[in-house]
Z-matrix of the N, CA and C atoms (Angstrom, degrees):
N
C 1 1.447
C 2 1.521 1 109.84
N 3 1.519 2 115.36 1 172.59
C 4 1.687 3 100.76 2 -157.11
C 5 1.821 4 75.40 3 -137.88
N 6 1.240 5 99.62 4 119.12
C 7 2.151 6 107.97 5 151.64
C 8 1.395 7 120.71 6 -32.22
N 9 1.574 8 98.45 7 172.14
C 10 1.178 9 97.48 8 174.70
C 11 1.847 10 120.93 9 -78.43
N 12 1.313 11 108.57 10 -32.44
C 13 1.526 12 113.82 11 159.33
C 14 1.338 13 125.27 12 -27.20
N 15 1.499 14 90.26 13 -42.55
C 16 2.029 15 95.27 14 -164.27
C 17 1.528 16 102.44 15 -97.74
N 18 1.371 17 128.30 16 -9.79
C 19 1.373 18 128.32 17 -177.27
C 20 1.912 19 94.98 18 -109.47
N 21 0.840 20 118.98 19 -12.31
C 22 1.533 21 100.52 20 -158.18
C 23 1.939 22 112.52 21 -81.55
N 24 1.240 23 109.15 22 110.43
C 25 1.753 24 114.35 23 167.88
C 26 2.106 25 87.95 24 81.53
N 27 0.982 26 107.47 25 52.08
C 28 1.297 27 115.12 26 178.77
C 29 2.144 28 108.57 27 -67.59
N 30 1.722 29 102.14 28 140.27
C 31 1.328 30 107.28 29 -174.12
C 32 1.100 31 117.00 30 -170.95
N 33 0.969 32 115.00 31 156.57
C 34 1.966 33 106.43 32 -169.75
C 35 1.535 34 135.97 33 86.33
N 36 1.317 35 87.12 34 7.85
C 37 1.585 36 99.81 35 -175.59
C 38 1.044 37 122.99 36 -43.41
N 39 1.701 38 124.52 37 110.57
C 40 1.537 39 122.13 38 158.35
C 41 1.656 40 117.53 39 -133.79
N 42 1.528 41 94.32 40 171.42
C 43 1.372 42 112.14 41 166.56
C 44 1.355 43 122.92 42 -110.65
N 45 1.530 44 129.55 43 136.11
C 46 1.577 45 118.93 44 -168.51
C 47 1.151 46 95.17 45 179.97
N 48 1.190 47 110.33 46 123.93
C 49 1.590 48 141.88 47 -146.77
C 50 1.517 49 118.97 48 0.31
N 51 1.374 50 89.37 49 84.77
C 52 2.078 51 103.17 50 -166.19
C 53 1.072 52 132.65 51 43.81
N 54 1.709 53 112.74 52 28.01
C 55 1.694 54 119.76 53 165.22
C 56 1.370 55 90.12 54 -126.75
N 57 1.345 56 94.69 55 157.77
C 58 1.534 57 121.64 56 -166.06
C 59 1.800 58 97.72 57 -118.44
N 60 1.168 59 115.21 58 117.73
C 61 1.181 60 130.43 59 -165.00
C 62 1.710 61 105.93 60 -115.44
N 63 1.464 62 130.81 61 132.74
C 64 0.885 63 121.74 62 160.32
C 65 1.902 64 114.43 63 -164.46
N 66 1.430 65 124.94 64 168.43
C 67 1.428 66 114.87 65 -174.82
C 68 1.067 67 104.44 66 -96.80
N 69 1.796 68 112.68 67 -167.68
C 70 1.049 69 110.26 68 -167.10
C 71 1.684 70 81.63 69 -173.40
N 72 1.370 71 104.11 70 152.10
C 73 2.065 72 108.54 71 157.78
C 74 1.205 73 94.03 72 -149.06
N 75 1.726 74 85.74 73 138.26
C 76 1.246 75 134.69 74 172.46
C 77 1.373 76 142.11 75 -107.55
N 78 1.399 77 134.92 76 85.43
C 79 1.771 78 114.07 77 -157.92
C 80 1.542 79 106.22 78 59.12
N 81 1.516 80 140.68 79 57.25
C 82 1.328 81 98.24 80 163.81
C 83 1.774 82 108.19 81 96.78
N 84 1.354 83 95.67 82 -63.05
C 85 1.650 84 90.13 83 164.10
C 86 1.610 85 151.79 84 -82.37
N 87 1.171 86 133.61 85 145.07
C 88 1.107 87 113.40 86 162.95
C 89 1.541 88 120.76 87 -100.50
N 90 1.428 89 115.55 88 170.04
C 91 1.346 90 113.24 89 -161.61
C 92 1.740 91 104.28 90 -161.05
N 93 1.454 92 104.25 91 132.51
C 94 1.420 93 116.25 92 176.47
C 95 1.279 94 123.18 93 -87.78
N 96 1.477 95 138.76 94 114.24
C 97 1.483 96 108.93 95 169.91
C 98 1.500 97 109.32 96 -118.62
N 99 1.239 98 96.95 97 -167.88
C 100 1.703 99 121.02 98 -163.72
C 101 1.508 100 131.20 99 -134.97
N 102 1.076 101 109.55 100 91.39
C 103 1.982 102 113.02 101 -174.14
C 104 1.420 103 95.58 102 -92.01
N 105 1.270 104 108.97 103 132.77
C 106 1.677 105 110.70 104 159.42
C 107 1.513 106 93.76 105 -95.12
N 108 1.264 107 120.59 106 145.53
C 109 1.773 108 142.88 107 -160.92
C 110 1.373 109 99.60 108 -110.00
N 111 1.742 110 116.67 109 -32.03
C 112 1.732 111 111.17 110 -179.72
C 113 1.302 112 109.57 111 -101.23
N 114 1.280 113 132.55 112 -4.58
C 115 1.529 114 127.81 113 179.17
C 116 1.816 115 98.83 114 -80.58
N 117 1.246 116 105.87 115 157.90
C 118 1.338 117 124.08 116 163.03
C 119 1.963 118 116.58 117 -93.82
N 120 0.938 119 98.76 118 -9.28
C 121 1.938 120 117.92 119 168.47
C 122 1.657 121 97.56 120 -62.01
N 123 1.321 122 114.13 121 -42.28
C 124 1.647 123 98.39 122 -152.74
C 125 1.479 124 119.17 123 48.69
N 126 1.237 125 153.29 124 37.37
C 127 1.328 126 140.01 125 -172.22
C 128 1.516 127 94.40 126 -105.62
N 129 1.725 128 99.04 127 127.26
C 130 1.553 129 118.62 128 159.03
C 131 1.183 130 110.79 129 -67.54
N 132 1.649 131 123.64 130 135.17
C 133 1.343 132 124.81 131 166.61
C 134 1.415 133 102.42 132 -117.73
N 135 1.345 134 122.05 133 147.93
C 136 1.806 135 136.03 134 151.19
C 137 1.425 136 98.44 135 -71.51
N 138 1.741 137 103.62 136 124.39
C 139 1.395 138 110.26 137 -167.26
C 140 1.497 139 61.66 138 -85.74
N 141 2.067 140 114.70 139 -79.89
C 142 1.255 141 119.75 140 -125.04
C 143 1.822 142 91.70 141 -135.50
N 144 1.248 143 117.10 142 142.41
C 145 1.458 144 110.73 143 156.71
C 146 1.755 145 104.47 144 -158.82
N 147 1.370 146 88.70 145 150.61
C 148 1.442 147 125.10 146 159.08
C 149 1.360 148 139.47 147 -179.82
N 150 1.621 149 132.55 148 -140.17
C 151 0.979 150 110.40 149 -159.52
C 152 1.658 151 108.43 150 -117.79
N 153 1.188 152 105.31 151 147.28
C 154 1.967 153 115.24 152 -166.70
C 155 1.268 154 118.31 153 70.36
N 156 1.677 155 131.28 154 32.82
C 157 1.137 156 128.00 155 -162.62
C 158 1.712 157 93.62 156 -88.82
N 159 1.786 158 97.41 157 122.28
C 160 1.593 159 99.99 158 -168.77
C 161 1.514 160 94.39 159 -93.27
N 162 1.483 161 119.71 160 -26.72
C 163 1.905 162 107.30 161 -158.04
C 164 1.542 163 94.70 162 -156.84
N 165 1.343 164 124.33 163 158.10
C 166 1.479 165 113.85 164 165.27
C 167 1.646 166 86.11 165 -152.02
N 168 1.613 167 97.08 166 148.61
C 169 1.658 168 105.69 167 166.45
C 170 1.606 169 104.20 168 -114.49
N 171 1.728 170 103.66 169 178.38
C 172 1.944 171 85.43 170 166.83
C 173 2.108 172 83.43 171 -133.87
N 174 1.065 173 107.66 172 146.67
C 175 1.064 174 127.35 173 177.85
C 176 1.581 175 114.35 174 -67.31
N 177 1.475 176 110.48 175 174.01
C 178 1.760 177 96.48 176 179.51
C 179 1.747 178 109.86 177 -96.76
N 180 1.371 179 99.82 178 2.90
C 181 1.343 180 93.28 179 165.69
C 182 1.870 181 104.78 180 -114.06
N 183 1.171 182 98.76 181 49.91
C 184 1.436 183 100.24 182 150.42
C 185 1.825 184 110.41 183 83.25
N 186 1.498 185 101.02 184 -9.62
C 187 2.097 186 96.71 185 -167.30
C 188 1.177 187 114.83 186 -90.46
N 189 0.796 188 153.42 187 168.81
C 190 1.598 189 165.35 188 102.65
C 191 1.357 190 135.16 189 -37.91
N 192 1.871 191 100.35 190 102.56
C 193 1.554 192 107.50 191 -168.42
C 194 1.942 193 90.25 192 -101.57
N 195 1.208 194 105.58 193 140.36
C 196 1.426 195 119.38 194 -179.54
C 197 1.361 196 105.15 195 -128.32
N 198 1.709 197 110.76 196 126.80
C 199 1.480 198 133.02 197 151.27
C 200 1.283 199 112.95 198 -61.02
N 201 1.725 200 135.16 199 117.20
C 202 1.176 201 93.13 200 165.45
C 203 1.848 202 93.88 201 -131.47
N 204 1.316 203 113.40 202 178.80
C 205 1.332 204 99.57 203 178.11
C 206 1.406 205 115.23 204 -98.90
N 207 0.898 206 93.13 205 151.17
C 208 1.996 207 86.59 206 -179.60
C 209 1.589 208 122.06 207 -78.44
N 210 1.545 209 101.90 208 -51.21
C 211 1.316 210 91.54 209 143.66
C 212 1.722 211 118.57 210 -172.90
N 213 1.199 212 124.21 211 -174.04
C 214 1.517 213 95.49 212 -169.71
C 215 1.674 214 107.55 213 -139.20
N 216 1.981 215 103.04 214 113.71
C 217 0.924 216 95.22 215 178.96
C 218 1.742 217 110.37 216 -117.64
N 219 1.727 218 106.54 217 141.96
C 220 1.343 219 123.90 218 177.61
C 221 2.008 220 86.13 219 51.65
N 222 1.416 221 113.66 220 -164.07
C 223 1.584 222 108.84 221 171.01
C 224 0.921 223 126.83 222 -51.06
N 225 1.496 224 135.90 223 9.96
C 226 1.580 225 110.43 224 176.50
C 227 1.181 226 100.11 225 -123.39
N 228 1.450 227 112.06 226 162.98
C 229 0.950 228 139.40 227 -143.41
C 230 1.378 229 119.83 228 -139.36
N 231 1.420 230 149.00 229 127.46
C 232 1.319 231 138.84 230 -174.69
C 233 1.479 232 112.43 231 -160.35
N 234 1.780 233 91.44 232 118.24
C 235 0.934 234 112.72 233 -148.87
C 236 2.006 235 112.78 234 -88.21
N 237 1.035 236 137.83 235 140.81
C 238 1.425 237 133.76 236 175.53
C 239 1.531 238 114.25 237 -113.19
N 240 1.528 239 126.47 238 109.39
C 241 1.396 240 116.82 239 177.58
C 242 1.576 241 114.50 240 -86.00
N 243 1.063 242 126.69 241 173.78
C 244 1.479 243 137.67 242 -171.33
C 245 1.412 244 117.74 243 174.58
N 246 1.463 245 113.21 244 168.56
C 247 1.446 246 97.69 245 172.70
C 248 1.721 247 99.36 246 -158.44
N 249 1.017 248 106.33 247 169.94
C 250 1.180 249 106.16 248 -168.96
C 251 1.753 250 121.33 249 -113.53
């Protein structure tokens, strides 16, 4: 079963190479997790979290590139890429 951390304001849902990837915010934070789909463990992992994370992809070698915003005032918005 998955907490309230790992379910809460859920977004980003993907699939990529038989883990199931999706966000989550928490307090203030955001937060990435991680299902492997072929293990029999089921164990959620926190790939990545912090704060203003607008988008994340995962690469085909497996990484995590994250949008995040820098910060957000009234409508605009400005965005910082990176990856990890």
């Amino acid at each position: 079963s998955l907490d309230d951390k790992q379910i809460s304001t859920l977004k980003n849902i993907r699939i990529k190479h038989n883990k199931l990837y999706w966000q989550s915010t928490w307090s203030y934070q955001d937060k990435i997790w991680r299902l492997a789909l072929d293990e029999n463990k089921n164990t959620v992992e926190l790939v990545k979290e912090g704060e203003l994370i607008w988008h994340f992809d995962i690469t085909e070698q497996g990484d995590i590139n994250v949008s995040k915003m820098e910060s957000i005032e009234g409508d605009i918005k400005r965005l910082v890429f990176s990856s990890s």
